[in-house]
Backbone as CSV, one residue per row, in Angstrom:
resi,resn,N_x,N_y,N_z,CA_x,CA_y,CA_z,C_x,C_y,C_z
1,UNK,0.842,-1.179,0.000,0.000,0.000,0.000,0.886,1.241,0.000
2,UNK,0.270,2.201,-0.801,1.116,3.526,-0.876,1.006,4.313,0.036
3,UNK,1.851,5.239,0.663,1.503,6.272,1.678,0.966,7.557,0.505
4,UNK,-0.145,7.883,1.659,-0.642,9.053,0.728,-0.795,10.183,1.895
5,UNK,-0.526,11.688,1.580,-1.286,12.215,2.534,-2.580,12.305,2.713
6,UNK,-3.278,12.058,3.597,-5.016,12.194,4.513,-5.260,13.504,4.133
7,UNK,-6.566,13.939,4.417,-6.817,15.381,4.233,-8.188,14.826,5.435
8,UNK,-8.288,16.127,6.136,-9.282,16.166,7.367,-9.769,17.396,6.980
9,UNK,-11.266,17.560,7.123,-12.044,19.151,6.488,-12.237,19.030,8.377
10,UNK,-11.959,20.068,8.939,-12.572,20.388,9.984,-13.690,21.213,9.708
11,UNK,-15.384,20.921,10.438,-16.870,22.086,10.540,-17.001,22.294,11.249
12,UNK,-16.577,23.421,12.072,-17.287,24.011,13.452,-18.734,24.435,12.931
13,UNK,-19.634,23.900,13.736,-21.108,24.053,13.939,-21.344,25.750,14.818
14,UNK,-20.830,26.562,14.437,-20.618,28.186,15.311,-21.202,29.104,14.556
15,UNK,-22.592,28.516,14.771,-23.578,29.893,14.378,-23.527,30.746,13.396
16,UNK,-22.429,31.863,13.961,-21.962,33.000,13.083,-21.097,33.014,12.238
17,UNK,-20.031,31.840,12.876,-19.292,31.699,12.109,-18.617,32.469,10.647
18,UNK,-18.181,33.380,10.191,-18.000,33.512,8.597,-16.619,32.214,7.902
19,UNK,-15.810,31.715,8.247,-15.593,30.643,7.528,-15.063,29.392,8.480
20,UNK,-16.180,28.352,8.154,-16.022,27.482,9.397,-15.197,26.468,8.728
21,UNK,-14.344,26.150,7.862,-13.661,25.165,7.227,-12.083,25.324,7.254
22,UNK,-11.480,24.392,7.875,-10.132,24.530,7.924,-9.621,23.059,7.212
23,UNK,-8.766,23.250,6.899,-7.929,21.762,6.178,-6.978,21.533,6.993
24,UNK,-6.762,20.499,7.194,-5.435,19.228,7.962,-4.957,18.242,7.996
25,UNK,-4.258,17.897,8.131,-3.237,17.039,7.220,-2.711,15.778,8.206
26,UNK,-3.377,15.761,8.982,-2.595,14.826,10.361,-1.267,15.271,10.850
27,UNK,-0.617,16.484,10.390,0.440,17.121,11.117,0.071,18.086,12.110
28,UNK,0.949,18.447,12.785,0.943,19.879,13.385,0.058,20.899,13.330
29,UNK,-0.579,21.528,14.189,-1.788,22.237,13.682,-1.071,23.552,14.678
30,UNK,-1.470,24.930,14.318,-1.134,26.424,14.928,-2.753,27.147,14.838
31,UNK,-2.475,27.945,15.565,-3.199,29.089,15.539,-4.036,29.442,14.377
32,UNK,-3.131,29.478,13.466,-2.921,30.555,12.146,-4.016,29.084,11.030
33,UNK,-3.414,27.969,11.521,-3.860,26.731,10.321,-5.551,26.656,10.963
34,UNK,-5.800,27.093,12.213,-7.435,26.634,12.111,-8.374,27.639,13.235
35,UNK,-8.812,28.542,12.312,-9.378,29.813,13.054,-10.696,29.438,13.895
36,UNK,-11.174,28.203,12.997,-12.602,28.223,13.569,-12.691,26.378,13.648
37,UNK,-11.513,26.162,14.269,-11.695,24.497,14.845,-12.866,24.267,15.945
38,UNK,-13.506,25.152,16.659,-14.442,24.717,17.884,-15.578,25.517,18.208
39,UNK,-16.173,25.469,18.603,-17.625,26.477,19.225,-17.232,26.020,20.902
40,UNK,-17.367,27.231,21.291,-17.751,26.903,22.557,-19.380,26.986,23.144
41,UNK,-19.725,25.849,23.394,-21.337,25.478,23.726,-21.528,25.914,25.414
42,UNK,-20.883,25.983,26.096,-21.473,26.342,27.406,-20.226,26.688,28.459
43,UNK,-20.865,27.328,29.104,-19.433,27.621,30.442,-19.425,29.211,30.580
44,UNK,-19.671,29.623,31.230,-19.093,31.573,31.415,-18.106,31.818,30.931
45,UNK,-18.147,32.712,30.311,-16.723,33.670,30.022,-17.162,34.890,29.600
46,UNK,-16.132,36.116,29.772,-15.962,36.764,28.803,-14.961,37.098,27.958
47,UNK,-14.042,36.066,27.683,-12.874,36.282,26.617,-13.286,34.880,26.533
48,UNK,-13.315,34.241,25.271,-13.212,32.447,24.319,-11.831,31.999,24.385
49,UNK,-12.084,30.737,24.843,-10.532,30.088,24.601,-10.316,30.268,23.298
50,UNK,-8.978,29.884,22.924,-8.437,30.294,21.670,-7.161,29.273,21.232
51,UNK,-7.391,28.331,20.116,-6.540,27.219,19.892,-4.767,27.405,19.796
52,UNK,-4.125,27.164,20.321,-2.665,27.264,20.367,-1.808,26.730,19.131
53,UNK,-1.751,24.971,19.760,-1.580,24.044,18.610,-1.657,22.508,19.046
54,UNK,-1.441,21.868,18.414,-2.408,20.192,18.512,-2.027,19.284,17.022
55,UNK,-2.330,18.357,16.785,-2.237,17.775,15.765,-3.617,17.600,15.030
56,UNK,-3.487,17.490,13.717,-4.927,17.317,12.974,-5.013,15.839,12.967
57,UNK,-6.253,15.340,12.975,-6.477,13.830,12.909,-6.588,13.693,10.937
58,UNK,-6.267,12.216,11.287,-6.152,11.735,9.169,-7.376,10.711,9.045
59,UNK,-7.564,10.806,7.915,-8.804,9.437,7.927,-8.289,8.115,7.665
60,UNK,-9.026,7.806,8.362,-8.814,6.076,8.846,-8.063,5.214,7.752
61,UNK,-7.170,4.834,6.962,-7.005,4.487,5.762,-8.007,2.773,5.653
62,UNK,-7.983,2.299,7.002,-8.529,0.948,6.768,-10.257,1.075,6.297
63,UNK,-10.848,2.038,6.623,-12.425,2.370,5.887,-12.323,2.400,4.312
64,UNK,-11.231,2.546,3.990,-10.877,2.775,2.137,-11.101,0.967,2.116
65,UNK,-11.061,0.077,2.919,-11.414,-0.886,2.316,-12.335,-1.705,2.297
66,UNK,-13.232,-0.761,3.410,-14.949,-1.267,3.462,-15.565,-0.450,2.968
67,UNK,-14.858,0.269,1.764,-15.692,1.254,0.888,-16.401,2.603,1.523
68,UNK,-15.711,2.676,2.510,-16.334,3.846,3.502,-15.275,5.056,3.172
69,UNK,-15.774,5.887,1.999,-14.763,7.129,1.776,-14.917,7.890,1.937
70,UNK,-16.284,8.286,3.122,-16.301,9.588,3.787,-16.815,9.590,4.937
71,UNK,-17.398,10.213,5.902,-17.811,10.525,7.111,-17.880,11.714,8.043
72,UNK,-18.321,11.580,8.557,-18.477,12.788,10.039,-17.810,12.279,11.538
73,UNK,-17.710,13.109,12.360,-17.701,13.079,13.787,-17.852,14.061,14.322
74,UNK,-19.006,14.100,15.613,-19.169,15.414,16.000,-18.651,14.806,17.834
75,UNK,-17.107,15.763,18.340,-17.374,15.755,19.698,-17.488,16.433,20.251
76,UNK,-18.040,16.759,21.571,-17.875,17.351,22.573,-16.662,17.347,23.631
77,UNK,-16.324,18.437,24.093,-14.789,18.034,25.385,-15.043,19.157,26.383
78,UNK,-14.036,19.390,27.144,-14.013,20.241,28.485,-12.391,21.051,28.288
79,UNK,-12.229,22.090,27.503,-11.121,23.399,27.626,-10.714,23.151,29.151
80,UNK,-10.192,23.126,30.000,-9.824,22.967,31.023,-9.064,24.409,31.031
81,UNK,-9.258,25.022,32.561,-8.492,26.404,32.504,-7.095,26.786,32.564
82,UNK,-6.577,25.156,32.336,-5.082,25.287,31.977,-4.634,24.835,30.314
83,UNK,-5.869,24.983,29.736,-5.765,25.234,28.449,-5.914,23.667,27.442
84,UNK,-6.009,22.718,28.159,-5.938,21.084,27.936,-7.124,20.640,27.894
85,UNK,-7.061,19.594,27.275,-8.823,19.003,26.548,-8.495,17.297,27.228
86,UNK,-10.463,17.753,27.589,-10.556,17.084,29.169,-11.926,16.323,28.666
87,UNK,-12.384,15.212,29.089,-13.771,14.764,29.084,-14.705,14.699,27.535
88,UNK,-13.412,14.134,26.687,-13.598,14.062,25.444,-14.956,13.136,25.234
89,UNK,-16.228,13.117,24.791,-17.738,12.794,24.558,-18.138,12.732,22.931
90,UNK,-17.936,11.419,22.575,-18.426,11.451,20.849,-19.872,11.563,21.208
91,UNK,-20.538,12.904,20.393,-22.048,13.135,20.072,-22.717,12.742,18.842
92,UNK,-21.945,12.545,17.974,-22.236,11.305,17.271,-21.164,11.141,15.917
93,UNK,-21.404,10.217,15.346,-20.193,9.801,14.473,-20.592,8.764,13.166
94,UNK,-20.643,8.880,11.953,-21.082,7.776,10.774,-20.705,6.479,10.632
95,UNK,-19.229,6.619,11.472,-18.484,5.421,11.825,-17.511,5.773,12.928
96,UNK,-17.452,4.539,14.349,-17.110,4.626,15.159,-15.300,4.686,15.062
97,UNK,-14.412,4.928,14.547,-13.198,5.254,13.638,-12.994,6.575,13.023
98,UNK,-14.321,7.301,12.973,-13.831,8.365,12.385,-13.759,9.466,13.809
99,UNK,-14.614,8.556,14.954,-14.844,9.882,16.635,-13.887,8.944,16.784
100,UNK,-13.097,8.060,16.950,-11.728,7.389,17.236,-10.882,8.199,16.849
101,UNK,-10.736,8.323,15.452,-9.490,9.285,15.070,-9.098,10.719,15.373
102,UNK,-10.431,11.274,15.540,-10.019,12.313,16.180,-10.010,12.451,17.714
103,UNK,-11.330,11.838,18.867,-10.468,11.702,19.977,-9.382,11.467,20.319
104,UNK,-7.985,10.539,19.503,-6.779,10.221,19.605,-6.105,10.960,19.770
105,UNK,-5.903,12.260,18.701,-5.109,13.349,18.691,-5.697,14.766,19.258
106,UNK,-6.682,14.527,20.351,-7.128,16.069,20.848,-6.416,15.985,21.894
107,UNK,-5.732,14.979,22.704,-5.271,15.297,23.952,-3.761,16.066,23.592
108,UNK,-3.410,16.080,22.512,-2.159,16.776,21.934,-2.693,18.397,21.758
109,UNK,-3.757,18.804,22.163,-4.547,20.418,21.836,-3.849,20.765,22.534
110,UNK,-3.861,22.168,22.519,-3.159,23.033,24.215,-4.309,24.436,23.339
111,UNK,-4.932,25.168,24.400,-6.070,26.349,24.304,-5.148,27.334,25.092
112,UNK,-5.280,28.834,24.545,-5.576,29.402,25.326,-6.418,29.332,26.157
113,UNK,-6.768,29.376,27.543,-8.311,29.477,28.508,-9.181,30.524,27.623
114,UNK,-10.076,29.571,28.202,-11.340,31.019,28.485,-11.186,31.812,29.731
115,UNK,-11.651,32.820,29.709,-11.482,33.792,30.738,-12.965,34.419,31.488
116,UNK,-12.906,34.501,32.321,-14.107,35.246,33.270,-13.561,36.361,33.666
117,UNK,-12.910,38.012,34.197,-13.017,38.438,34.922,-11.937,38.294,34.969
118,UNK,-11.108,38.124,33.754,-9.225,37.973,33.651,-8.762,36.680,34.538
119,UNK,-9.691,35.799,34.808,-9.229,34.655,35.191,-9.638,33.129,34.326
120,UNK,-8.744,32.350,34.619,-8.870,31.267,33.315,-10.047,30.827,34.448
121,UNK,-11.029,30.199,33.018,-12.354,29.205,33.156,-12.102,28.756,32.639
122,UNK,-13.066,27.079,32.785,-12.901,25.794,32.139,-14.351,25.991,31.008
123,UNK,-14.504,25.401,29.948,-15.603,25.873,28.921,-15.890,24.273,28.463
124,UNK,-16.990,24.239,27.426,-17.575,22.691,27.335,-17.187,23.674,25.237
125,UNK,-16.685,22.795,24.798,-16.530,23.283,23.217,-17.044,21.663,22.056
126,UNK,-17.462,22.013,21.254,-17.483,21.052,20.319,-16.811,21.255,19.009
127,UNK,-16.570,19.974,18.217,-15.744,19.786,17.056,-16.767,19.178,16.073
128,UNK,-16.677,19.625,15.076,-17.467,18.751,13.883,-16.110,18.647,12.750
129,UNK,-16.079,17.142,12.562,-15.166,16.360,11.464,-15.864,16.004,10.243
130,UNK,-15.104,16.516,9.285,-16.117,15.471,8.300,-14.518,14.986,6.982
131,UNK,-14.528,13.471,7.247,-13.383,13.132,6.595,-13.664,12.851,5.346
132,UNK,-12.795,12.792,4.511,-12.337,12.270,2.785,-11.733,11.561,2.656
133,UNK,-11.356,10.542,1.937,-10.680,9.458,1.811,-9.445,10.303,0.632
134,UNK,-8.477,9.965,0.572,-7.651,10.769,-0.052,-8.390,9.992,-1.820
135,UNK,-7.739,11.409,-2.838,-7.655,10.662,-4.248,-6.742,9.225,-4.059
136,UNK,-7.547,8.491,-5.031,-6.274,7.559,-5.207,-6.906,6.028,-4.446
137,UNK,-7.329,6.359,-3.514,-7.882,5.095,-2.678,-8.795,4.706,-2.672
């Protein structure tokens, strides 16, 4: 089998959002590579955590051979006010491999906190995945 690079579409589900689509590669992820990786769904603040860096998850290559060449995963987690992703919760997923692949690589996140009152808070945020099977496979 050939190595190919993965491609991961990250969808934050964030309302207002103006562009909720970031691309990733199963490498290294910054600031700058994914503006709108998360919504935060609940918790006080008044400043939003804010993504540091982490790794992007890749799609599963073994679904390329149960003909499964695309999918979703939507999770839920806990920003922790030291900036670390806590109480990772698949809310649902097309295949149980695709909320696998990305729970794997969120504990590699680091957040800025959210903030209350210039002090770090812990926040509840969600992720929406939706994978591609690379060309080729």
């Amino acid at each position: 089998m050939r190595t190919l690079p993965f491609l991961l579409t990250m969808l934050v589900f964030a309302g207002c959002a103006t562009d909720p689509t970031v691309a990733l590669s199963g490498q290294q992820m910054s600031a700058k590579d994914s503006p709108n990786l998360f919504a935060v769904m609940s918790g006080q603040h008044d400043t939003a955590p804010r993504f540091l860096s982490g790794r992007g998850a890749i799609y599963p290559p073994q679904l390329a051979y149960k003909d499964i060449l695309s999918g979703t995963a939507k999770l839920s987690y806990t920003i922790t006010k030291e900036g670390r992703v806590a109480d990772i919760r698949v809310v649902e997923a097309s295949h149980p491999q695709f909320a696998a692949g990305v729970a794997h690589v969120m504990p590699s996140w680091r957040f800025e906190p959210a903030r209350l009152a210039g002090v770090p808070v812990a926040v509840v945020a969600q992720t929406s995945v939706t994978f591609s099977a690379p060309s080729g496979m």
